[in-house]
C-alpha positions in Angstrom: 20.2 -11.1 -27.5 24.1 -10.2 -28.4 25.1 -11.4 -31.9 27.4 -14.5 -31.5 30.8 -12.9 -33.1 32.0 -14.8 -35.9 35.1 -17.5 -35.7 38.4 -17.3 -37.2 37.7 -19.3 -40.5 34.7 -17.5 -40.9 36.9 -14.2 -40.8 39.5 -15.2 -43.0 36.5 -16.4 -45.7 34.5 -13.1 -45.3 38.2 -11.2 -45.9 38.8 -13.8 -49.0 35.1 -12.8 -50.7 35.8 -9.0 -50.2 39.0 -8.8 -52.1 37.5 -11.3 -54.7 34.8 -9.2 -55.4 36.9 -5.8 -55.5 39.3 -7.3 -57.7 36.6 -8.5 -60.5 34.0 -5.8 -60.0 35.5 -3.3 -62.8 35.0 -6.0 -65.4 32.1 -7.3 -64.4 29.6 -7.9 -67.7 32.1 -7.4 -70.2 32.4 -10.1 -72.6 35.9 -11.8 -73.7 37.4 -10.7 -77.0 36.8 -13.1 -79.8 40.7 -14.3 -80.7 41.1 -14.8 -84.2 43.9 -16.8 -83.8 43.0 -19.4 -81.6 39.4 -19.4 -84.2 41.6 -19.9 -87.1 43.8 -22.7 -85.6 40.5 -24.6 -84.1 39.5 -24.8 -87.3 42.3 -25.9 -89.2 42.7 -28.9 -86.5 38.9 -29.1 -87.4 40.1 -29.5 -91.1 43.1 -32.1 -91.2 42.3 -34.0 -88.6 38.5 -35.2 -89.0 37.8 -34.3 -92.6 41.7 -35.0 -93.9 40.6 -38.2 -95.8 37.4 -36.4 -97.7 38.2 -32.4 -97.9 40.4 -32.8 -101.1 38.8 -35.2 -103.6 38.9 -35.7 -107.5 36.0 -33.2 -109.4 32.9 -35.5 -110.3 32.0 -35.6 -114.1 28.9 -33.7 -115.2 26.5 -35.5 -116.7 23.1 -36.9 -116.2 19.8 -35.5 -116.0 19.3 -36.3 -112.1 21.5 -33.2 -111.2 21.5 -29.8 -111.8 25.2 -28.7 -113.3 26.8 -25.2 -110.7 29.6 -23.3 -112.1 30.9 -22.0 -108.2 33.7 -20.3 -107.2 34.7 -22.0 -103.6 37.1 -19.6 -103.0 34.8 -17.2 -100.8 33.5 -19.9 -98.9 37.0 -21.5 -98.5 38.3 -18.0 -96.9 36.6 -18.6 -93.7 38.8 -22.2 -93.4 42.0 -20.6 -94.1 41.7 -21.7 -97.7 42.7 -25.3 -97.4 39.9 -26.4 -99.5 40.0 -23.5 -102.6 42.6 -25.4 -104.6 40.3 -28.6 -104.9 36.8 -26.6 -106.1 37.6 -24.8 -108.9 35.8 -25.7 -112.4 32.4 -27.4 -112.7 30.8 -29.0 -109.7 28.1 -31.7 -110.1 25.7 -31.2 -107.0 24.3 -34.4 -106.2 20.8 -35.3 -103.6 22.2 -37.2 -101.1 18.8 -38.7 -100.0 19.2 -40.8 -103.8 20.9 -43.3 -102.2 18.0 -45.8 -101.0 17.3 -48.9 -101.5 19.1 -49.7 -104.9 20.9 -46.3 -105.4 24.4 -45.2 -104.5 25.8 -42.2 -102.6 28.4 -40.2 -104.7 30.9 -38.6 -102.2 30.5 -34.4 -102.2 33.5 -32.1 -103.4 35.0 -30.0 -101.0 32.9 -26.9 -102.8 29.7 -28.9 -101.7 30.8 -29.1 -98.3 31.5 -25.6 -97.3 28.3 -24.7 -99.3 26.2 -26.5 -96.8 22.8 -28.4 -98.4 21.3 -27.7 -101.5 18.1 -26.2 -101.7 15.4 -27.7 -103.1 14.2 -25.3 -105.3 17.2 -23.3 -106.9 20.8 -23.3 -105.9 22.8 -19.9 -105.7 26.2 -19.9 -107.4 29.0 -18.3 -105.1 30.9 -15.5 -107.4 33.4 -12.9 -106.0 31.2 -9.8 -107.3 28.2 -8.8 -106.3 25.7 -10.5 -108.4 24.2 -13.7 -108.1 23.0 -15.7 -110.5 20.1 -18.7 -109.7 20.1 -21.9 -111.3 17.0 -23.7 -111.3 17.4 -27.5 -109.7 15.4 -30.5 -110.8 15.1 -33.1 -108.0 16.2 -36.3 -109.2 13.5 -39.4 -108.8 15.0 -41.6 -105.8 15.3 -45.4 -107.3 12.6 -47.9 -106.1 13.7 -51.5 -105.8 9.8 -53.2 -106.2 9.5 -56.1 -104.6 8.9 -59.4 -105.8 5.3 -61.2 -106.6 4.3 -63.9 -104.3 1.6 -66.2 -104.4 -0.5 -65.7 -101.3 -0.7 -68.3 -98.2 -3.3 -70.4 -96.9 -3.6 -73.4 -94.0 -3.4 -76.6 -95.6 -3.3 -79.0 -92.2 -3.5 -79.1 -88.6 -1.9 -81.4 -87.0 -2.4 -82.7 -83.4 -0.6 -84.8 -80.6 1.7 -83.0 -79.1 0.4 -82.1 -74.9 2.4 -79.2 -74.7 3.7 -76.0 -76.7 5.5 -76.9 -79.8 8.7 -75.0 -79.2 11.2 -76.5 -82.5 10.9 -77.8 -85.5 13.0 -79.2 -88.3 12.9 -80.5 -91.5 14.7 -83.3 -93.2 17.5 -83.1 -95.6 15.5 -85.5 -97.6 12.5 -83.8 -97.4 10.4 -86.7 -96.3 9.6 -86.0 -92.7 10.1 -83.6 -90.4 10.2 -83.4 -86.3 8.9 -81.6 -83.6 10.3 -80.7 -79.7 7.9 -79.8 -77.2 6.8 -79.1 -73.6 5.6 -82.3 -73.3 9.6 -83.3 -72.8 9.0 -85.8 -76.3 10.5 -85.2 -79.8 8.0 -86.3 -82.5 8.8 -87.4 -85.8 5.9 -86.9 -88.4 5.5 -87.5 -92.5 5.6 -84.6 -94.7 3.7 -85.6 -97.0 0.4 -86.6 -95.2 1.1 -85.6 -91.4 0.8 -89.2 -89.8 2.8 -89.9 -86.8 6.1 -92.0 -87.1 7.9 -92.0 -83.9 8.2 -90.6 -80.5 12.0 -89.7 -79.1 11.3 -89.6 -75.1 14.6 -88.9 -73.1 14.4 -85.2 -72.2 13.1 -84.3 -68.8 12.1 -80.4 -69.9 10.9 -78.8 -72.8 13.1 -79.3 -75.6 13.7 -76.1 -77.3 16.1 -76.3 -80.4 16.2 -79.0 -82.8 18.6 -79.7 -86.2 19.1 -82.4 -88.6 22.4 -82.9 -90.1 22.8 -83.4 -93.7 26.1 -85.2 -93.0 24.8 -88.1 -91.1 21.6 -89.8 -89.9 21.9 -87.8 -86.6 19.4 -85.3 -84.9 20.0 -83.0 -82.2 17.9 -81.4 -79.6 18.3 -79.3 -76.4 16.0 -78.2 -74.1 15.9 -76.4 -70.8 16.8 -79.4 -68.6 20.9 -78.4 -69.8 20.8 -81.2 -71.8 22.4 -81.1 -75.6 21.5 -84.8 -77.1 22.4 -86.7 -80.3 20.1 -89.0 -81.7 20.9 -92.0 -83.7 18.1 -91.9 -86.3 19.1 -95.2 -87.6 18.7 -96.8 -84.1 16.3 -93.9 -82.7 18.5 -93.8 -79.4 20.9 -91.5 -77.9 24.5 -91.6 -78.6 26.1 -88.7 -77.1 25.6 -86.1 -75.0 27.2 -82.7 -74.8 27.8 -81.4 -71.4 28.9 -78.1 -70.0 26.0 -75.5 -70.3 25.1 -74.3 -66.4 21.5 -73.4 -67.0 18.4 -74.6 -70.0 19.8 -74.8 -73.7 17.7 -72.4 -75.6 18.9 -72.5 -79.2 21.0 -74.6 -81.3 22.4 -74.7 -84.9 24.3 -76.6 -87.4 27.3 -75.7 -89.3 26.5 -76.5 -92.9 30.0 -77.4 -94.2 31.8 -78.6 -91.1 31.5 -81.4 -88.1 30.7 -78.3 -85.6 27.6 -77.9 -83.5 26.3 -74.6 -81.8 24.7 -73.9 -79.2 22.8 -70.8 -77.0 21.7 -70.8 -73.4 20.2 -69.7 -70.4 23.5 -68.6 -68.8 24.6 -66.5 -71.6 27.5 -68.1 -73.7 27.1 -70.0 -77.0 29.2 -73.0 -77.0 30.6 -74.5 -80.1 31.0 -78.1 -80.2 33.0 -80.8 -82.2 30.0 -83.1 -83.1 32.2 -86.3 -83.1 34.3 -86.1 -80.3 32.2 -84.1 -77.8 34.9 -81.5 -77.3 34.2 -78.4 -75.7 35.9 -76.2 -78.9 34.9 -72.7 -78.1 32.8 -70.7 -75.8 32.1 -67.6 -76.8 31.4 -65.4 -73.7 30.2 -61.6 -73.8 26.0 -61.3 -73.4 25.2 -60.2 -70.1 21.3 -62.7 -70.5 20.1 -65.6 -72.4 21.0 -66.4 -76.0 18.4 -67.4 -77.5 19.0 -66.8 -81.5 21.3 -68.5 -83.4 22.8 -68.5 -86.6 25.6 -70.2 -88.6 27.4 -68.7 -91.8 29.5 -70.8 -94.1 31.5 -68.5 -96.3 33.6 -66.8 -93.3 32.9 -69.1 -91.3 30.8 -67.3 -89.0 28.2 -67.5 -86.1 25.6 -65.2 -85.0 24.2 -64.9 -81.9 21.1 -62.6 -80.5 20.4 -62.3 -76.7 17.6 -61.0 -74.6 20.4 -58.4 -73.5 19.3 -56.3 -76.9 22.0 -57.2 -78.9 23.7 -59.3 -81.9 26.7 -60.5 -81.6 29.1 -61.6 -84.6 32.0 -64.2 -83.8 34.8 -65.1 -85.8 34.7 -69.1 -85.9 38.5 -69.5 -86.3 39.6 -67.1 -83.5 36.4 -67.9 -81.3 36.0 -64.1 -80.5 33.2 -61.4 -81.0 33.9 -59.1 -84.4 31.0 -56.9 -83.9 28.7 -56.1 -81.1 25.1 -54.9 -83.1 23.3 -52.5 -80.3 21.0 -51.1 -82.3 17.6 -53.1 -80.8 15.5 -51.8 -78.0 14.1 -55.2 -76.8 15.3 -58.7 -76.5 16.6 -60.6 -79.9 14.7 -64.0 -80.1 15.2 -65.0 -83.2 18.2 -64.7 -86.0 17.5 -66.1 -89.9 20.4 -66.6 -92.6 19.3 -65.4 -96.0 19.7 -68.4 -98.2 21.1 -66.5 -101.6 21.7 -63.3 -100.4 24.5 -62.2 -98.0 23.0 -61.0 -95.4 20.7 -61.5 -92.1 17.9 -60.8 -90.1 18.0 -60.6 -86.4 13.6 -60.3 -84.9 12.7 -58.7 -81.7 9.6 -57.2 -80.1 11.0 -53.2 -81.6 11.5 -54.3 -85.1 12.7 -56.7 -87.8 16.2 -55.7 -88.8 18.3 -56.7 -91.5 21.9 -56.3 -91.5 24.8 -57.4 -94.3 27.5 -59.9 -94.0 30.5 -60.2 -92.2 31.0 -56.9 -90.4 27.4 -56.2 -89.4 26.9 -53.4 -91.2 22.7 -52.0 -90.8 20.6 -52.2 -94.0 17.2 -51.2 -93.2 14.6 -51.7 -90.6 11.1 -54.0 -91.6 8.5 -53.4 -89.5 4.7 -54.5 -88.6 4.4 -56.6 -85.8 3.4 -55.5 -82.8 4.6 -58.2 -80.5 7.1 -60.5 -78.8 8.7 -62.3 -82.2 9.5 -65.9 -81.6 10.7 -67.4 -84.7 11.8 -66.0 -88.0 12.8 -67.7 -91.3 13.6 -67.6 -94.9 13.0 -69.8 -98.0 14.8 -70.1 -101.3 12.0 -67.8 -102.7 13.1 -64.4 -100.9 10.1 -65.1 -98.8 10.3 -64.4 -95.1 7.7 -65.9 -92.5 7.6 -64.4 -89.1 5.3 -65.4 -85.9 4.8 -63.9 -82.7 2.1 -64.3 -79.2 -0.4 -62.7 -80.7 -1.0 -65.5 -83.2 0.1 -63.2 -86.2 1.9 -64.7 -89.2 4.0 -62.4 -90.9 4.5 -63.3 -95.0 7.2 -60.7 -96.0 9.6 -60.0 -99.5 12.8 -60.1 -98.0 15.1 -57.9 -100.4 12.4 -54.5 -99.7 10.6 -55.6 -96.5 7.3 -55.4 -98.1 4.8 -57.3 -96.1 2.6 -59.0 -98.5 0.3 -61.3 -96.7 -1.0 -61.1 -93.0 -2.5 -64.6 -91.6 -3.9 -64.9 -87.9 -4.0 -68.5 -86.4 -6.7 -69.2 -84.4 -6.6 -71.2 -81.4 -8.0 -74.9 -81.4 -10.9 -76.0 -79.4 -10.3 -76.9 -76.1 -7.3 -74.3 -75.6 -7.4 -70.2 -74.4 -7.8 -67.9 -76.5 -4.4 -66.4 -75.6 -2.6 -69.9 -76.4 -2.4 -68.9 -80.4 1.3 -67.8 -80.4 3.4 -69.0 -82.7 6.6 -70.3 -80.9 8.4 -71.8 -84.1 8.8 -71.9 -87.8 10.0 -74.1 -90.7 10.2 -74.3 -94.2 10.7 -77.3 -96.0 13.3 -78.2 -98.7 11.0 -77.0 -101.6 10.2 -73.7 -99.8 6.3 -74.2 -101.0 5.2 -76.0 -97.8 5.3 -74.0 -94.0 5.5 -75.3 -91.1 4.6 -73.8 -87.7 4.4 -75.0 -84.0 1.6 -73.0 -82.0 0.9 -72.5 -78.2 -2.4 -74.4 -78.3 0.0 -77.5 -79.1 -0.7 -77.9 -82.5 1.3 -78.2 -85.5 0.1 -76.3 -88.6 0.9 -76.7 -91.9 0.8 -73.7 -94.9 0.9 -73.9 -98.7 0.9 -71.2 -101.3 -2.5 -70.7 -103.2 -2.3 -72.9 -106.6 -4.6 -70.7 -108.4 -3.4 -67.4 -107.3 -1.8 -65.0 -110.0 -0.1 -61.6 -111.0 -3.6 -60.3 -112.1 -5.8 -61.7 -109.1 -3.3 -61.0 -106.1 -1.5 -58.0 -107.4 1.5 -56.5 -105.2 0.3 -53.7 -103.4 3.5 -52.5 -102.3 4.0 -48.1 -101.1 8.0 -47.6 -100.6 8.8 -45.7 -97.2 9.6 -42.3 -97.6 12.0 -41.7 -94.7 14.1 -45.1 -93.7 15.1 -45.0 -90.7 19.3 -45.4 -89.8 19.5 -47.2 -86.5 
């Protein structure tokens, strides 16, 4: 069989790779000559542009037993960077751990000396000298400063309560702190005593489960939503509806107060948060940007504020006056459920099924992650006492110190008779006025009630607490 003789464009690629190959083949292998030069200038750019604000900075005063005191010379190091940082490192230079700065301790910002020496070492630190010798300095490690948390009084179930025919989904407490109500899947709003649990009204009106509930401290008013798209205000004085706020497109999953101002928030199914003017009914913002349902909420004061968290992962921070998104928190795996105010300090905590994590007020910035549960997180909240309470589907209740994290007490509901096993999550939490009393609404449609042990002390219950080594930064 004749070979088929090759076309034109084949030729003229065949002649292409020939003369490619004859022209490269004397250097092939060699490697390309290192250019000083353009080495030099890389690093220089290097220098003033990234590190411009931090490569020159004032010599740190020795003192202190936490650090070990290195007379070095910078100017060998400094050769390799043109020099640009030999002027600043000359004298004295106070080598600091920069892992002292956990919980409680402060980071001191290095010298330029300490950065072109690289880390430490943990044992002994070499001083750089222009001879030949080298002297060693021995290095004590200074003790990283533990913030222990506080002592609480441990938790215990002081009432079940029962009439509700579906999950207990929201609850809130009184101003007044003489009752409190509940929203469930049963489409009613309940309103019960707080001091001996006895049924005092029924609200009927929704056609869904209600899902958020708030009482204002302004005015005799409750409000609800639930996932019928409906955003209700209740007359409490006439236990009737007086307004209703319309414009979500899907169910209302969340809703909050404003503490200090006539403003109502609320979090739905089809992704925006929509701020309302209580009295009016006006539509004021609506604060678009999750990509899935928002389904935490929270309301600061002092900026003012809002926070939302979504099921898309993340937290969002809003600025109130300009009704647009300051920060966008990614750091969560999962979906944020649940978003709780700290009441004295300034700070928050956003819950989802990865972790607890608590970030600082206004621009978002990450604290510290608190972790133990190993399930979807409902509800989250936080009493006047620095005491956190947490529930999730597994029936877990979380008791944690909210400055450290430590989780001091561990309680597991159990489901009532005549429900699954299963139906023990805890969908929703509440504190009362007092912070002594809790309040949660459960899956097996009950409504339990939680009280710190009287007789509990220091020297019975003491604080078994075992600081984290390695914090984690995301």
């Amino acid at each position: 069989m004749a070979a088929s003789t090759p076309s034109a464009l084949e030729q003229a690629c065949l002649r292409n790779l020939k003369r490619t190959r004859e022209m490269y083949l004397a250097n092939y292998g060699q490697r390309v000559e290192a250019n000083e030069a353009t080495a030099f200038l890389r690093t220089s750019i290097m220098l003033n542009s990234e590190y411009k604000l931090v490569k020159d900075l004032p010599p740190i005063a020795a003192g202190g037993a936490a650090a070990s005191v290195v007379m070095a010379h910078a100017a060998v190091a400094a050769a390799s960077f043109g020099g640009a940082a030999a002027a600043a490192s000359d004298g004295p230079l106070l080598l600091q751990d920069r892992r002292d700065g956990g919980l409680g301790g402060t980071v001191r910002p290095s010298t330029a000396a300490e950065r072109l020496a690289g880390p430490p070492s943990t044992a002994v630190v070499a001083a750089a000298s222009t001879s030949n010798s080298t002297t060693l300095i021995p290095r004590s490690r200074a003790s990283r400063p533990v913030v222990q948390p506080e002592w609480h009084a441990p938790w215990k179930m002081m009432r079940v309560i029962s009439g509700h025919l579906g999950w207990v989904r929201a609850i809130a407490v009184d101003p007044t702190n003489e009752w409190f109500a509940t929203g469930s899947a049963d489409r009613t709003i309940k309103i019960w005593d707080l001091a001996s649990g006895t049924l005092k009204l029924t609200l009927t009106g929704h056609i869904s489960t209600v899902r958020g509930l708030a009482v204002s401290s302004r005015s005799p008013y409750l409000f609800s939503c639930g996932e019928d798209k409906m955003v209700k205000c209740w007359d409490l004085e006439y236990n009737k509806v007086i307004r209703h706020y319309h414009g979500h497109l899907s169910g209302v999953y969340s809703l909050a107060l404003h503490p200090t101002l006539d403003l109502l928030v609320t979090g739905g199914r089809d992704s925006v948060a929509r701020v309302w003017d209580i009295r009016t009914k006006n539509n004021v913002h609506t604060l678009t940007g999750h990509e899935q349902t928002v389904a935490g909420l929270g309301v600061q004061a002092v900026e003012p504020q809002i926070i939302t968290g979504s099921m898309d992962s993340t937290v969002r921070l809003w600025d109130l006056v300009a009704g647009r998104a300051i920060a966008v928190l990614t750091n969560h795996k999962k979906a944020v459920r649940a978003i709780a105010i700290a009441p004295h300090e300034y700070s928050f905590v956003s819950a989802s099924a990865d972790n607890l994590k608590k970030w600082k007020c206004p621009e978002g910035e990450f604290m510290h992650n608190i972790t133990g549960h190993n399930c979807i997180v409902h509800t989250c909240v936080i009493n006047q006492d620095n005491v956190m309470a947490t529930g999730g589907d597994t029936g877990a209740l979380h008791l944690w110190d909210y400055k450290t994290g430590h989780n001091f007490q561990t309680l597991q509901t159990i489901a009532q008779p005549g429900s699954l096993e299963s139906e023990c999550g805890i969908m929703a939490t509440a504190f009362d006025q007092t912070g002594s009393r809790l309040i949660t609404g459960e899956a097996d449609k009950t409504i339990k009630m939680w009280k710190e042990d009287p007789d509990a002390t220091p020297e019975t219950h003491p604080v078994n607490y075992e600081p984290p080594r390695d914090r984690k930064r995301y």
